[in-house]
C-alpha positions in Angstrom: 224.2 194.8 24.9 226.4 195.2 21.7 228.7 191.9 22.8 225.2 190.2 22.8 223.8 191.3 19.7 227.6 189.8 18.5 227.1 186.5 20.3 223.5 186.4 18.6 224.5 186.9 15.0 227.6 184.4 15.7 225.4 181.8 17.2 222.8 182.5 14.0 225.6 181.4 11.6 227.1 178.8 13.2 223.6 177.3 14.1 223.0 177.4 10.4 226.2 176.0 9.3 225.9 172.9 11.9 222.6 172.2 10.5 223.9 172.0 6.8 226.6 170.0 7.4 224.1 167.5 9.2 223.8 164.1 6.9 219.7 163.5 6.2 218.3 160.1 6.8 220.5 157.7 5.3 223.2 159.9 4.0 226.7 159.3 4.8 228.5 162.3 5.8 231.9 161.2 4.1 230.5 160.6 0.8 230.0 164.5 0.4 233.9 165.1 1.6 234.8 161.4 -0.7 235.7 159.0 2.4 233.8 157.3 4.6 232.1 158.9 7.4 233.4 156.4 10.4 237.0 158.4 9.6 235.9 162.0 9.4 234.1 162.2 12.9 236.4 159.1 14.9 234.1 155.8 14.9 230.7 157.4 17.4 229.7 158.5 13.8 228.7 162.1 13.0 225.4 162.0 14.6 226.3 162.1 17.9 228.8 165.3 17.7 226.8 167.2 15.2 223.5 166.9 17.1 225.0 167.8 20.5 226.7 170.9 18.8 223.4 171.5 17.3 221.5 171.1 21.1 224.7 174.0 22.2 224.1 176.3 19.8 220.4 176.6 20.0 220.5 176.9 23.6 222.8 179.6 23.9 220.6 180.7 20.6 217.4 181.0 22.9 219.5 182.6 25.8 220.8 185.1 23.7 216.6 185.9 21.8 215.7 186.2 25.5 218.3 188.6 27.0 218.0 190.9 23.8 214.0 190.8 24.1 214.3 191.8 27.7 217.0 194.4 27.5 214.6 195.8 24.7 211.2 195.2 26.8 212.6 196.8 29.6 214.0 199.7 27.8 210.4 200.8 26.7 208.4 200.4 29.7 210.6 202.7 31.2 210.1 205.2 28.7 206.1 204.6 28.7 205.8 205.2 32.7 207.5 208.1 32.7 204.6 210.9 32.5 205.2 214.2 31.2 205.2 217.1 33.7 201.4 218.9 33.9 200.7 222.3 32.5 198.0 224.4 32.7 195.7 224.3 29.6 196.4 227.4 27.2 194.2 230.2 27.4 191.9 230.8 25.2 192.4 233.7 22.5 190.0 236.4 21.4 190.6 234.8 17.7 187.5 232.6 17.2 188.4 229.3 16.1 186.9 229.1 12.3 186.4 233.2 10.7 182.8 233.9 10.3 181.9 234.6 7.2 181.1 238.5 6.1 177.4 238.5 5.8 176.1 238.3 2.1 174.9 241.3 0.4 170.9 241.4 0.6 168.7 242.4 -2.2 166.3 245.6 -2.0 163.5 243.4 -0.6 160.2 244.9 -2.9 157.5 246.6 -1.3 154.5 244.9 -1.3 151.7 245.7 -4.0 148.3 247.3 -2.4 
């Protein structure tokens, strides 16, 4: 699992990297490095190496999201289908659950007038 999480985080920053040093729409890729971009990549242009190291990396990008989700998934739903062992329910106590309160103090109640 930990040479996975490794790959992942490798893959993340070379993914990242390969996609910044991708030219936009027009863009020569030399001009940045001050030459011309048929010399940098051989004359096929930069195009076609960066985008199939791009395609690479985001495969094994996805390979590597799914492995770690499943390694995680499968972790937990072993954990939630193991049941704890049954007990007997506690007995109950004399102690009643909420104290009663002591009865309040009556007044001499007056006798009636005749």
């Amino acid at each position: 699992m930990t040479v996975i999480v490794v790959l992942h985080i490798l893959v993340c920053i070379a993914l990242i990297l390969i996609v910044l040093l991708q030219a936009g729409k027009g863009a020569e890729m030399g001009a940045a490095f001050g030459g011309a971009s048929q010399t940098i990549f051989g004359s096929a242009g930069a195009m076609g190496f960066l985008s199939k190291l791009t395609t690479i990396a985001a495969i094994i990008f996805m390979v590597t999201s799914l492995l770690l989700t499943f390694s995680t998934t499968r972790k937990v739903s072993t954990i939630m289908k193991e049941r704890p062992a049954a007990t007997a329910p506690a007995a109950p106590s004399g102690i009643p659950a909420q104290p009663e309160a002591p009865p309040a103090p009556q007044a001499p109640v007056p006798e009636p007038k005749k």
